[in-house]
C-alpha positions as CSV (number, residue, x, y, z in Angstrom):
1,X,-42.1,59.3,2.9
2,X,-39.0,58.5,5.4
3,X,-40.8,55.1,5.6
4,X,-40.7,54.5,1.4
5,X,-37.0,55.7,1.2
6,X,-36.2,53.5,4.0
7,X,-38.3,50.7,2.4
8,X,-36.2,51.4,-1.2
9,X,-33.1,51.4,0.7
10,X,-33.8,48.1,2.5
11,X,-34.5,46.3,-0.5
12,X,-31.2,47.6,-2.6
13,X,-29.3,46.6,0.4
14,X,-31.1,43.2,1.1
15,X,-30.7,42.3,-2.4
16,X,-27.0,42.8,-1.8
17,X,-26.8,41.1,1.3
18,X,-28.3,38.2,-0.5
19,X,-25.7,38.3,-3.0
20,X,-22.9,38.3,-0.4
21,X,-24.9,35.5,1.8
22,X,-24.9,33.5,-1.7
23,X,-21.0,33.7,-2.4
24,X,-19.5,33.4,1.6
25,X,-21.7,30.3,1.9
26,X,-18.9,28.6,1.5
27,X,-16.6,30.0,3.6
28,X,-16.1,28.9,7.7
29,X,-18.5,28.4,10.4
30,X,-17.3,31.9,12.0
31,X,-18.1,34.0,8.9
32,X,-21.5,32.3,8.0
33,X,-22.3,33.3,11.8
34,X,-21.6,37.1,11.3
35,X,-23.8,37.1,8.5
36,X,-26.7,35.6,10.5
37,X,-26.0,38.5,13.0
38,X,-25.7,40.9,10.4
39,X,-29.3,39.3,8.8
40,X,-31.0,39.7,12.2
41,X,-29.7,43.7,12.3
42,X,-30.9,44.4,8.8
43,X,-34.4,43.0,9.7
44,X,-34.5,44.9,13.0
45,X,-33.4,47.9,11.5
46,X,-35.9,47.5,8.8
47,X,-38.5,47.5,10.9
48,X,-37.7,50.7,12.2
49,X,-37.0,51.8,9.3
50,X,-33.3,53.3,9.9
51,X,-32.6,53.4,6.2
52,X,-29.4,55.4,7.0
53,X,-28.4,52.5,9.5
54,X,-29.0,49.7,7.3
55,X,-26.7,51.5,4.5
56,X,-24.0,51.7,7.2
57,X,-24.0,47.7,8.0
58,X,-24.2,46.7,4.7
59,X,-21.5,49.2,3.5
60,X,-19.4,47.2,7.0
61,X,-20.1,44.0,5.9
62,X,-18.9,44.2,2.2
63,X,-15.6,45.6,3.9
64,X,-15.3,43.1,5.9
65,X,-15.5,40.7,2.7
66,X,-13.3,42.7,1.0
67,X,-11.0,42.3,3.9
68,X,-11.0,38.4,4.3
69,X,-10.8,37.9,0.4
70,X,-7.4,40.4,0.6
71,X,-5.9,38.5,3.9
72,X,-6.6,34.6,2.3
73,X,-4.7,36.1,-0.9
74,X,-1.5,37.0,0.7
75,X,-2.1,33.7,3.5
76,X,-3.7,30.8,2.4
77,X,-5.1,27.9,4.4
78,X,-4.5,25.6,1.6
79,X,-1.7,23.0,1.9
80,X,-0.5,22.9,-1.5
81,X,3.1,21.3,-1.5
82,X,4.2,18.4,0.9
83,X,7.9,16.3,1.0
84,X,7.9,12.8,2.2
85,X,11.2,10.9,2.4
86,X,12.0,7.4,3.0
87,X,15.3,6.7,4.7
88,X,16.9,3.3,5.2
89,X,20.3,2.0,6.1
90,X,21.2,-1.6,5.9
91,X,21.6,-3.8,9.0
92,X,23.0,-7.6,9.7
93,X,23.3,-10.1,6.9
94,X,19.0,-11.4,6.3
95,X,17.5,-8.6,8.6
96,X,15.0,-6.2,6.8
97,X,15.4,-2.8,8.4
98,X,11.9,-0.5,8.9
99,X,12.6,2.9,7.2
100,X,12.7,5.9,8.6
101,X,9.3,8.2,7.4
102,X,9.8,11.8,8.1
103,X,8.0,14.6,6.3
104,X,8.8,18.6,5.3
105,X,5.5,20.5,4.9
106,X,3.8,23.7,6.2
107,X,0.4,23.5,8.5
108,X,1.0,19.7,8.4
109,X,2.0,16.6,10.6
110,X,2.5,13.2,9.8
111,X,-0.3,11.0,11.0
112,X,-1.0,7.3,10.8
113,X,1.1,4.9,8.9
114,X,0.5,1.8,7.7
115,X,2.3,-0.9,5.3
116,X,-0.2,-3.1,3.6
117,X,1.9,-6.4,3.7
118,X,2.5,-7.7,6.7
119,X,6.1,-7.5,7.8
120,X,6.9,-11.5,7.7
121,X,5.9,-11.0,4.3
122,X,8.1,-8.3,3.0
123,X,10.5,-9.7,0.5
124,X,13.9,-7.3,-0.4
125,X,13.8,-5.6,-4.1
126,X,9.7,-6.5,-3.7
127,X,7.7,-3.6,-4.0
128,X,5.4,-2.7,-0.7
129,X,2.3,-0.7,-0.4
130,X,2.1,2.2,1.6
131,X,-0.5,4.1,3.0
132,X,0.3,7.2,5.0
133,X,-2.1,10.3,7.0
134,X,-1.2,13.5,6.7
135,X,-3.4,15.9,9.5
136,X,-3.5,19.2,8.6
137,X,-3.0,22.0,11.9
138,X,-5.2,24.2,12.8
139,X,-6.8,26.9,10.2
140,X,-5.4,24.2,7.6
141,X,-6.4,22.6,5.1
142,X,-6.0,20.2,2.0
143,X,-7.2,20.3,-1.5
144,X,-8.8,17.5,-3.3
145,X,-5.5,15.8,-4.2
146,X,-2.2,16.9,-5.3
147,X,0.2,15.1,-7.9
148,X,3.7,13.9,-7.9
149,X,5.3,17.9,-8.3
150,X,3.0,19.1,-5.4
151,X,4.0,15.7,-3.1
152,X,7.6,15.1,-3.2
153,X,8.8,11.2,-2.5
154,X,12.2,10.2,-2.0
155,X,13.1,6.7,-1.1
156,X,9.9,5.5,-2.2
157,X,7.5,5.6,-5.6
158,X,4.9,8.5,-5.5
159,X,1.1,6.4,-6.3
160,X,-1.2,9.2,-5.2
161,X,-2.3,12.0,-2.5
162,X,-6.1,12.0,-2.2
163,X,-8.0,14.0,0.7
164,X,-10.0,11.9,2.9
165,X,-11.6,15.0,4.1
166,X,-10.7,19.1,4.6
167,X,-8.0,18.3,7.3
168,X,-6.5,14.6,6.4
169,X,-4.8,13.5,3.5
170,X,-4.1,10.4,2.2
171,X,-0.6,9.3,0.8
172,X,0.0,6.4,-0.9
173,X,3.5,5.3,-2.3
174,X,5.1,2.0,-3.1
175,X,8.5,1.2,-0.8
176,X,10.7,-1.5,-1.6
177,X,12.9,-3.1,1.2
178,X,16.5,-3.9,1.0
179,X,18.8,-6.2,3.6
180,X,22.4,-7.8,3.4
181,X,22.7,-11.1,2.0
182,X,23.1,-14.1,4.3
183,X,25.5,-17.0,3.6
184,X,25.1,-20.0,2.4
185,X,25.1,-22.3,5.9
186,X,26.9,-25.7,3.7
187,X,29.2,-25.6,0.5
188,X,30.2,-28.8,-1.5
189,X,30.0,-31.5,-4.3
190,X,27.2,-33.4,-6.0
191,X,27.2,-37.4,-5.1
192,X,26.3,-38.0,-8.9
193,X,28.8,-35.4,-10.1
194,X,31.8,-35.1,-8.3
195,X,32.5,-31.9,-10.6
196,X,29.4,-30.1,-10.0
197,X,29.1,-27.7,-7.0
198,X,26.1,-27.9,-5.0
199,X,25.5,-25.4,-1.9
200,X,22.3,-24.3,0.2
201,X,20.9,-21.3,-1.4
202,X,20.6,-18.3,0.3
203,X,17.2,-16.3,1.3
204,X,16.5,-13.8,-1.4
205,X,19.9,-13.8,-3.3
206,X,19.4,-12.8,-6.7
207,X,22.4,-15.2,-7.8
208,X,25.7,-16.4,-6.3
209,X,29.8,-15.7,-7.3
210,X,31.7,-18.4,-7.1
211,X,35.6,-18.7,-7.3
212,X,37.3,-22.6,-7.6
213,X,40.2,-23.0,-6.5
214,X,42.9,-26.2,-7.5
215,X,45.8,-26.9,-4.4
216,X,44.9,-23.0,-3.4
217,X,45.5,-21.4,-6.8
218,X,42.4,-19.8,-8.1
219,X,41.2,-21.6,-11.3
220,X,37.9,-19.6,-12.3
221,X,35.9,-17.3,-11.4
222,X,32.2,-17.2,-12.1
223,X,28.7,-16.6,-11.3
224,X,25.2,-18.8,-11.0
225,X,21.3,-17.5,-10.5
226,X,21.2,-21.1,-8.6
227,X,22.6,-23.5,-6.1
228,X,24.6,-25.4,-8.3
229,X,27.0,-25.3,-11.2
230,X,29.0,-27.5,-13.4
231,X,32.9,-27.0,-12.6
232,X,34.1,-29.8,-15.2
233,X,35.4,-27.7,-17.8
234,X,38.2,-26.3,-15.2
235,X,38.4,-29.4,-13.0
236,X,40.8,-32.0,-15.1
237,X,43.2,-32.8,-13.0
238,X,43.6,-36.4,-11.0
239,X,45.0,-36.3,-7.5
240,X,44.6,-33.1,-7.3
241,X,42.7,-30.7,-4.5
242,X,39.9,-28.4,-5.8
243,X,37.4,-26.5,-3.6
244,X,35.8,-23.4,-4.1
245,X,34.4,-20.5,-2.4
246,X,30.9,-18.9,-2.5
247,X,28.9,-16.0,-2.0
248,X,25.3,-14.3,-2.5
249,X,25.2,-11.5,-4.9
250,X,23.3,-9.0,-6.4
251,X,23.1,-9.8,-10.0
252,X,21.1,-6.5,-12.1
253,X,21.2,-2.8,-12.0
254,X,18.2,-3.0,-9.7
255,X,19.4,-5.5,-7.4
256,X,22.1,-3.7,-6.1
257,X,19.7,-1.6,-5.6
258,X,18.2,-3.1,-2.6
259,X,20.7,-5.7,-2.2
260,X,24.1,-6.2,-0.4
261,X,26.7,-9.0,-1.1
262,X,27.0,-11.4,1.5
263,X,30.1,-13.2,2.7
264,X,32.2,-16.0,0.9
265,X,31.9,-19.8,2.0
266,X,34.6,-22.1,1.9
267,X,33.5,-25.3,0.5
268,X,34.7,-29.1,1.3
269,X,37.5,-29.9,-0.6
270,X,37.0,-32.6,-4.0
271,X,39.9,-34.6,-4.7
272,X,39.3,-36.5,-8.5
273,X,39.6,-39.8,-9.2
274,X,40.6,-41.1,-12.8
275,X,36.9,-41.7,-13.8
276,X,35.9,-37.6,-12.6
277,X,38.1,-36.8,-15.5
278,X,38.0,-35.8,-18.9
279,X,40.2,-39.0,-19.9
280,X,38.1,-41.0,-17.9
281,X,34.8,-39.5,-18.5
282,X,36.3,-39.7,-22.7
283,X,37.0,-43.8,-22.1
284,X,33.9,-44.6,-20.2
285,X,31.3,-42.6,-22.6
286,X,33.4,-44.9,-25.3
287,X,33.6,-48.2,-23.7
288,X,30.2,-47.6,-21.8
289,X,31.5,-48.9,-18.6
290,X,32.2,-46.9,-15.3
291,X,36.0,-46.9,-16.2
292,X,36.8,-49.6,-13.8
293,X,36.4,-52.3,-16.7
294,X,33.3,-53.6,-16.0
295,X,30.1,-53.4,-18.0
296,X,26.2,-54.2,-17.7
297,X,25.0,-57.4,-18.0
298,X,21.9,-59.0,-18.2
299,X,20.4,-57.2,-15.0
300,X,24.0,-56.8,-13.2
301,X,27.0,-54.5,-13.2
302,X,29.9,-56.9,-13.6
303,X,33.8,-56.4,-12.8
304,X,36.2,-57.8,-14.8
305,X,36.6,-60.6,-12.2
306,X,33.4,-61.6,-12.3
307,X,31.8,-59.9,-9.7
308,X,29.1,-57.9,-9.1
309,X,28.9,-54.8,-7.9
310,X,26.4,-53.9,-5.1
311,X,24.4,-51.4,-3.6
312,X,26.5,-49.1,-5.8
313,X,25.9,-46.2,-8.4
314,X,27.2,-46.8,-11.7
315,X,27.3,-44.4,-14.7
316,X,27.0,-46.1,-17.9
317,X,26.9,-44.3,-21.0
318,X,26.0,-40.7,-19.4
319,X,23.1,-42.6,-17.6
320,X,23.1,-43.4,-14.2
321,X,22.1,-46.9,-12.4
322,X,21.9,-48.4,-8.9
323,X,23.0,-51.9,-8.1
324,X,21.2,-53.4,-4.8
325,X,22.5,-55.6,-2.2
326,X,22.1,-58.8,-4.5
327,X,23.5,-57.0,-7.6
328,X,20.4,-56.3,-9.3
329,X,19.6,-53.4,-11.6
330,X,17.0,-51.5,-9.4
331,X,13.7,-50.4,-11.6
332,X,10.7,-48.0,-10.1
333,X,11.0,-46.0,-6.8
334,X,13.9,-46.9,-4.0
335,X,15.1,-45.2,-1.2
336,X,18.8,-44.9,-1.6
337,X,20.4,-42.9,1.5
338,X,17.6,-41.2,2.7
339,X,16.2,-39.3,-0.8
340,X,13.9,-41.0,-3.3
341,X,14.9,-41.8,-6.7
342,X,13.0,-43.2,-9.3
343,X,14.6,-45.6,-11.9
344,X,12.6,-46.2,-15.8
345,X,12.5,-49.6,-17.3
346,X,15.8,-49.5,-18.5
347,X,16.9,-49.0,-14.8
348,X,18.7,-45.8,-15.6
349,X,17.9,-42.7,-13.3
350,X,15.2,-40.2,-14.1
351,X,15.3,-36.5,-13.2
352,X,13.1,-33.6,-13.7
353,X,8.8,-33.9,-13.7
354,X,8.1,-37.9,-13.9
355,X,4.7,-39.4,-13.8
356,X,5.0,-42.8,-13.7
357,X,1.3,-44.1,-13.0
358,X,-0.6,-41.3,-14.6
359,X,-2.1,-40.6,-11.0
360,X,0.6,-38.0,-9.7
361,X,3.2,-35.8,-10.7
362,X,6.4,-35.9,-9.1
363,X,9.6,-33.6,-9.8
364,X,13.1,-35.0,-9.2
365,X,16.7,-32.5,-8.7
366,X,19.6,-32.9,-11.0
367,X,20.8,-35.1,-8.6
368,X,18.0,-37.4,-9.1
369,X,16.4,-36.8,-5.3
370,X,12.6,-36.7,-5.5
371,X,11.4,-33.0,-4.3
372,X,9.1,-32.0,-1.4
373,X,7.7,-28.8,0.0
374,X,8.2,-25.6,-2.3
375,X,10.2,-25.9,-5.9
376,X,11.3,-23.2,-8.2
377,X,12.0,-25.5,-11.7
378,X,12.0,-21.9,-13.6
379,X,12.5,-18.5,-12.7
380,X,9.3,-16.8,-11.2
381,X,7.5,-20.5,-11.4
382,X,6.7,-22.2,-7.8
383,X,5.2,-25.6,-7.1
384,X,4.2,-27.1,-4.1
385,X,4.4,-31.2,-3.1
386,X,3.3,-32.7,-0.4
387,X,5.6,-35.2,1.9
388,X,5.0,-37.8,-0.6
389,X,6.1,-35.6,-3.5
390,X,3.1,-35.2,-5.3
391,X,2.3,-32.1,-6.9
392,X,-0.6,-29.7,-5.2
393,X,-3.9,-28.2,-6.5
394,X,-6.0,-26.0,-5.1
395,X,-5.9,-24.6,-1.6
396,X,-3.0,-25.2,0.0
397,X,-2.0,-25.0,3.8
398,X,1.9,-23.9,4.3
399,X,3.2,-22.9,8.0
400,X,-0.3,-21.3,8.7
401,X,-0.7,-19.6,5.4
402,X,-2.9,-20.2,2.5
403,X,-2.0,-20.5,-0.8
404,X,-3.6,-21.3,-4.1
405,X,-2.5,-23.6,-6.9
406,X,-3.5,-23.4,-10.7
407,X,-4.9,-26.5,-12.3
408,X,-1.4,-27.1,-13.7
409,X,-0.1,-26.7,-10.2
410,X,1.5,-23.3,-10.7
411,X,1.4,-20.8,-7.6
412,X,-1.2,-18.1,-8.1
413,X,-0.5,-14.5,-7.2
414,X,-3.2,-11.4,-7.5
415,X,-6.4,-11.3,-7.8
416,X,-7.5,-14.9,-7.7
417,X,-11.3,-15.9,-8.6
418,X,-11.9,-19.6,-6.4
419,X,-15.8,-20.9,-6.7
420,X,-17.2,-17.2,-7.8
421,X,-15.5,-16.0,-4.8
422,X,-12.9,-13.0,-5.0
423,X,-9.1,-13.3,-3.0
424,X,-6.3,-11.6,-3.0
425,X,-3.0,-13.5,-2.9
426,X,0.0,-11.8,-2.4
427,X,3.1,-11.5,-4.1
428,X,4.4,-14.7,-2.1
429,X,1.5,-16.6,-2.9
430,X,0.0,-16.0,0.5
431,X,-3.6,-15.3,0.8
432,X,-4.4,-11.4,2.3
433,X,-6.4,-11.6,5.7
434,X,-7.6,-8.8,7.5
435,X,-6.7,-6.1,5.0
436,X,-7.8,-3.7,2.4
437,X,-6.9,-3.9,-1.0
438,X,-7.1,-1.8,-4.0
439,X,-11.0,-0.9,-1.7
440,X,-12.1,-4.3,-1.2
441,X,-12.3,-5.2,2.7
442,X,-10.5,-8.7,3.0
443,X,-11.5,-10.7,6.3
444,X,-10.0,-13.1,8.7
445,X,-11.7,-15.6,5.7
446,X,-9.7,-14.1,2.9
447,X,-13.1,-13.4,1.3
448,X,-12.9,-10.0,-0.7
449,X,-16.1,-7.6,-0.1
450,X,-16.9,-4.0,-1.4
C-alpha cells in the first residue's frame, strides 16, 4: 500500500513538474539546470518510493518559481528605453566636424559605430547613414526592437532599433553634417560683360550675398544661388569705380541649419566705359555697332577710318564676334586666350549645349568658354566632359572614383541597374565599394550581392 500512495503521489507531482519544466523552458541556463537536478531527485526518490519527500521538492520548486516570477516583476532584465544624442559644434571655414555620440541608458553601453559613407564623401545638409551597437551588461537584455518613444535621438533622425541578438542592439539613424562656409578664393568681372560679376564658387554654399559698391558707397544689396550675376541695372555710371563684395550663405530654413556664413570677398574694382552703359549699350543695340562707329562688313569689323579691327571682340546687335589677326570674322571652334569658343555661321558666339557635327555634345558658360570636367547647367543636374569637352556616357573614372552616366549624360544616383548587374551610387554619384547597403554586400567591384 505505501508503495501505490507513493506511486499516486509521484505521478500528481510528476505531472506538475512537467507543467513547470514546460513553462521555465524558456527561462536561463541556471534555472533549466535546477530543474534537471530537481528531475534526477524526483526519479530517485520515486524509486524508493518517499512519497512524502517527493511532495516536499515539488512543493520547493513551485516556490522557487513563484519567487523568480515575483523578483523579474519588480527588476527586469529587459532594456526597454535608451537616449542617443548627437552633438556637434562647428569648426574652421570648409572643415566637417565628427559629432560627438554619447548615450543615456540602464544595463547598456555603446558599442561599435559605424557611418556608411565614407568620410571624403560626406557633403554638409546631406543626410548620412548611421549604424550604431548597443551591448547590453551583464543579466541584460534587449527586446526584439523598440520604436522612436522607447529610443530617444537628438541631433540625428531616429530610422530604427532592431536586436541582432539577446545582448546587442542595432541602432540606425540618419545624421546630417554641417561646417562653416569657405570663401570664395577670386572675385571680379566677366570679359564679355563688364557689368556682370563673376567669382569662384564656393564648396557646398547654398547661394552667395553680394553687396556692389560705386566710389565706396553701397549701391545694392543682393543675393545669387550661383557664381555670377548681372549688376547692370545699378551700374550706369561712366568713369566711375564699382566693385562689390561677396560671401557664401545659407539660403533656406534648412540650410541654416547645417550651414554657417562665410566671410565677404572684396572684388577687383570695374571702372565703365561709355559703351558698358545704358546710353551706350541704348545707341549700339540701335545703330548695331560697338559704339565706337564702326559696323560689320562683308566678313570685317570696320572703324570709321577704314580700318579693321583685329583679334578683337565685338558686340553687335546683343551678339558677340571675334575679329582675328587679319580682320576676319572667325566661324567654328578657336582658341581665344586660353578657353574655347565656338562661333555659328553667322560668326556670332554660341553659349549653352552646342552640337555642331552631330557626333558630340559640348556645353559652353555665359561667357561663351567651352566646359570641361563636372557641370551643374540646373539645380540637382550634373554632367561630366572629358578634356576635349565632350559630354560622358556610361562609366566614368573621376579622381579614382566611379561614376555612372545616363544615356542622356545625366549623373546617376541610387540604385543603379548596369548590364543586369545591381550598384549602388551614392548621393555624389560615386559608386559604393566595400559596404553594405540597405542588406546587399557591395565589394571592392561595386557589384551588389545578397
Amino acid at each position: 500500500m505505501p508503495r501505490a500512495c507513493g506511486d499516486s503521489i509521484n505521478a500528481v507531482y510528476w505531472q506538475k513538474y512537467q507543467g513547470a519544466i514546460w513553462q521555465e523552458q524558456t527561462e536561463s541556463e541556471a534555472e533549466q539546470t535546477m530543474w534537471e537536478k530537481i528531475k534526477y531527485g524526483l526519479s530517485q526518490m520515486a524509486a524508493r518510493g518517499c512519497a512524502c519527500m517527493l511532495a516536499v521538492l515539488v512543493l520547493v520548486a513551485a516556490g522557487s518559481t513563484d519567487s523568480y516570477g515575483a523578483g523579474k516583476s519588480k527588476d527586469s532584465s529587459v532594456i526597454e528605453s535608451i537616449a542617443i544624442n548627437f552633438k556637434t559644434t562647428f569648426g574652421e571655414p570648409e572643415e566637417i566636424p565628427d559629432p560627438e555620440i554619447t548615450m543615456q541608458a540602464t544595463g547598456c553601453s555603446l558599442g561599435d559605430i559605424q557611418f556608411m559613407t565614407d568620410y571624403d564623401r560626406w557633403k554638409p545638409g546631406k543626410k548620412v547613414r548611421v549604424d550604431i551597437t548597443v551591448e547590453a551588461e551583464e543579466g541584460k537584455v534587449f527586446p526584439t526592437s523598440l520604436n522612436r518613444t522607447q529610443c530617444k535621438v537628438t541631433g540625428a533622425s531616429f530610422v530604427s532599433a532592431k536586436a541582432l541578438d539577446n545582448t546587442h542592439m542595432q541602432v540606425r539613424v540618419d545624421y546630417i553634417p554641417v561646417t562653416v562656409l569657405g570663401k570664395t578664393e577670386s572675385a571680379g568681372w566677366s570679359k564679355m560683360s563688364h557689368t556682370r560679376a563673376v567669382w569662384k564658387s564656393v564648396d557646398f554654399a547654398p547661394g552667395y550675398s553680394l553687396i556692389l559698391y560705386c566710389d565706396d558707397k553701397v549701391v545694392k544689396r543682393t543675393t545669387s544661388e550661383t557664381a555670377s550675376i548681372d549688376l547692370s541695372e545699378y551700374m550706369k555710371d561712366e568713369n566711375r569705380t564699382y566693385y562689390y563684395e561677396v560671401k557664401a550663405i545659407p539660403v533656406s530654413s534648412d540650410d541654416k541649419k547645417y550651414f554657417k556664413e562665410g566671410e565677404f570677398v572684396t572684388s577687383t574694382d570695374q571702372v565703365l566705359d561709355w559703351e558698358d552703359t545704358p546710353e551706350g549699350q541704348e545707341s549700339i543695340n540701335n545703330s548695331g555697332a560697338s559704339g565706337d562707329g564702326g559696323s560689320i562688313k562683308g566678313n570685317n569689323y570696320v572703324l570709321p577710318d577704314g580700318t579693321k579691327e583685329r583679334n578683337k571682340w565685338k558686340k553687335v546687335s546683343g551678339q558677340w564676334y571675334f575679329f582675328d589677326e587679319d580682320g576676319n570674322m572667325v566661324r567654328g571652334w578657336r582658341n581665344i586666350g586660353g578657353f574655347w569658343y565656338y562661333m555659328a555661321q553667322d560668326g556670332s558666339m554660341q553659349t549653352g549645349w552646342v552640337n555642331p557635327d552631330g557626333s558630340a555634345w559640348y556645353y559652353l558658360n555665359d561667357n561663351g568658354e567651352m566646359c570641361t570636367g563636372w557641370i551643374q547647367p540646373e539645380p540637382g543636374v550634373w554632367y561630366h566632359m572629358d578634356a576635349s569637352g565632350h559630354m560622358q556616357y556610361g562609366w566614368v573614372a573621376v579622381d579614382g572614383k566611379w561614376y555612372y552616366m545616363g544615356g542622356d549624360g545625366k549623373m546617376l544616383t541610387g540604385w543603379t541597374q548596369v548590364a543586369g548587374v545591381w550598384y549602388y551610387l551614392h548621393e555624389n554619384g560615386s559608386m559604393a565599394v566595400n559596404t553594405t547597403i540597405d542588406g546587399w554586400y557591395i565589394g571592392a567591384d561595386g557589384v551588389a550581392q545578397r
